[in-house]
Structures are given as C-alpha cells and as structure tokens.
C-alpha positions in Angstrom: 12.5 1.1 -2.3 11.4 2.9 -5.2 10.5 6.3 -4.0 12.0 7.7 -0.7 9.0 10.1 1.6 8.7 10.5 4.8 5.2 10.4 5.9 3.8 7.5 5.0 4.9 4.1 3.9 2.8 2.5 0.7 4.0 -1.1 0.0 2.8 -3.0 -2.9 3.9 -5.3 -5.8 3.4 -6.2 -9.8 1.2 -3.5 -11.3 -0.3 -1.7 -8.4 3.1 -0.3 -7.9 3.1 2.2 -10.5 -0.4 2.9 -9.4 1.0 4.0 -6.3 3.9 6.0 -7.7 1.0 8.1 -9.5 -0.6 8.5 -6.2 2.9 9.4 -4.4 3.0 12.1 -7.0 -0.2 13.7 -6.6 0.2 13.1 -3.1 3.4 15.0 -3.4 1.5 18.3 -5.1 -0.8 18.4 -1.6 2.6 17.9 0.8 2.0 14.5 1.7 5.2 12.3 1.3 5.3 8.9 0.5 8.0 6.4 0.3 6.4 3.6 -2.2 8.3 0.0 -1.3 8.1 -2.4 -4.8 8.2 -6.1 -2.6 8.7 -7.6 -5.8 8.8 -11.2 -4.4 5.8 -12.2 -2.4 7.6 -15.8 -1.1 10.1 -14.8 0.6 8.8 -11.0 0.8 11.8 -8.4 2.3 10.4 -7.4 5.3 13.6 -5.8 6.7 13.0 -3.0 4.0 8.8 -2.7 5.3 10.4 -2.4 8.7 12.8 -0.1 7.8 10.7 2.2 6.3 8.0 1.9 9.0 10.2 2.8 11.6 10.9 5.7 9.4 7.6 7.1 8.7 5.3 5.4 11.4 2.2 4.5 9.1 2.1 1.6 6.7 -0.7 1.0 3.5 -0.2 -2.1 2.0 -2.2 -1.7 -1.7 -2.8 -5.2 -3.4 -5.4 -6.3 -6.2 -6.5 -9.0 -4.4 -9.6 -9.4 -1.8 -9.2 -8.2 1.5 -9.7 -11.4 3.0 -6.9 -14.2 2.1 -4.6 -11.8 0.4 -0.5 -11.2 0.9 -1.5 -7.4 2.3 -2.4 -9.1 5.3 0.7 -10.7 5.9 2.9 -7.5 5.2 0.7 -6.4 7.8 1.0 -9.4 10.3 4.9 -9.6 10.0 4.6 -5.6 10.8 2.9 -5.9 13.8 5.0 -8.7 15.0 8.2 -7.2 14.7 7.4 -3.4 14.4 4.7 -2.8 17.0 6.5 0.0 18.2 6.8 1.9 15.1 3.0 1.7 14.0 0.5 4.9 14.7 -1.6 4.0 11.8 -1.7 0.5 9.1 -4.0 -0.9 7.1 -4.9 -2.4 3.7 -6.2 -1.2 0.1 -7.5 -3.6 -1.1 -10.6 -5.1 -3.6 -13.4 -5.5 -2.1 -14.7 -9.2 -1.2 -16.4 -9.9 -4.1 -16.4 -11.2 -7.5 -15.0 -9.1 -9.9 -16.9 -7.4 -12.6 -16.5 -8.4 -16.1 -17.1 -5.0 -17.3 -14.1 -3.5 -18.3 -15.7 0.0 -16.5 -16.8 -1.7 -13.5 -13.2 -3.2 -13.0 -11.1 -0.2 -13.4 -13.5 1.4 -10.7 -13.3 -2.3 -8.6 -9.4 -2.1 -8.2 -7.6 0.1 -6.1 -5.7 2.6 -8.9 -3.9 6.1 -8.4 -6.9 8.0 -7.8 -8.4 5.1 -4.7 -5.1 4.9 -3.3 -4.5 8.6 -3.3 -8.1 9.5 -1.5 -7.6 6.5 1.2 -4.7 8.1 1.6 -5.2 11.4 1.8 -8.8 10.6 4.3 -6.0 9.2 6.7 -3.6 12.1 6.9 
C-alpha cells in the first residue's frame, strides 16, 4: 500500500502507479480519498492487500496500460469478486481502449489512462 484513503480503492502497477498518486492528490483537494495499492508483481499478485483494502473502502479501480480486453485488471477484478463479493458497491477497470495504439507521441499520452483520466473516471463515479 502506498497511500492510505478511505473512499475508494485504486490498484495498479509499474508506471501507472505514480499516475495514480497524482490523481489521489488532486482527488484529495476535492475530498475524495483514495488508498492507491502498488501490486508490484503481477504473477503471483497480493490479493490479500486488494481485499483488505476493499473491505475497507467498498469500491475498487484497477488502472492498467493495457487493453481492456485480455489484460491483468481483469483478473484483480475476478479474484475480487470471488473472494470479496460482499465488500463491493462499485468496481471496474481504467484501462486503454481496444485498439492499436497511436504512434503519435500526442495521440498516446491522450490514449493511456494518466492523472488527469484516472482522476475524472474517478471523480464521474463518486
């Protein structure tokens, strides 16, 4: 656990983390709290700390760079639904679209989910 909250659990690894530590800090400015969880292995992930801090805050974002479709953010989800049903009111992924990614330099900083995506997706869901 990187940064403790209390309304809503963001978990995420490699550089989309600090992307969502920018987005817990703005997040923080409006009175939303957020407890970022760095997995930092994918294979074996540590789902006791996901669980942990679902059953803390009740709603779970999973931010990863990948596409939606395939990606590990769907298996954070899976395991949290198998063994945290009870804790859930909200979940869901923030992830690239399915899609090739641009080339343009531009186009792929607006492609991936940074601070400022993870923040409003966020934010629409509080």
């Amino acid at each position: 656990m990187l940064r403790e909250g209390t309304d809503i659990t963001v978990v995420s690894a490699m550089k989309s983390v600090d992307d969502c530590l920018q987005a817990a800090e703005v997040l923080a400015g409006e009175g939303i709290s957020v407890e970022v969880v760095d997995l930092q292995t994918l294979r074996p992930f540590d789902s006791e700390t996901v669980l942990a801090s679902l059953a803390k805050t009740n709603r779970l974002a999973v931010v990863e760079e990948g596409p939606r479709t395939g990606g590990w953010a769907g298996e954070v989800l899976s395991v949290a639904v198998e063994q945290g049903l009870g804790d859930i009111d909200d979940a869901w992924r923030i992830t690239t679209p399915d899609g090739p990614v641009p080339y343009s330099p531009p186009l792929e900083d607006d492609f991936l989910p940074g601070a400022k995506r993870i923040a409003e997706e966020i934010r629409k869901r509080s």
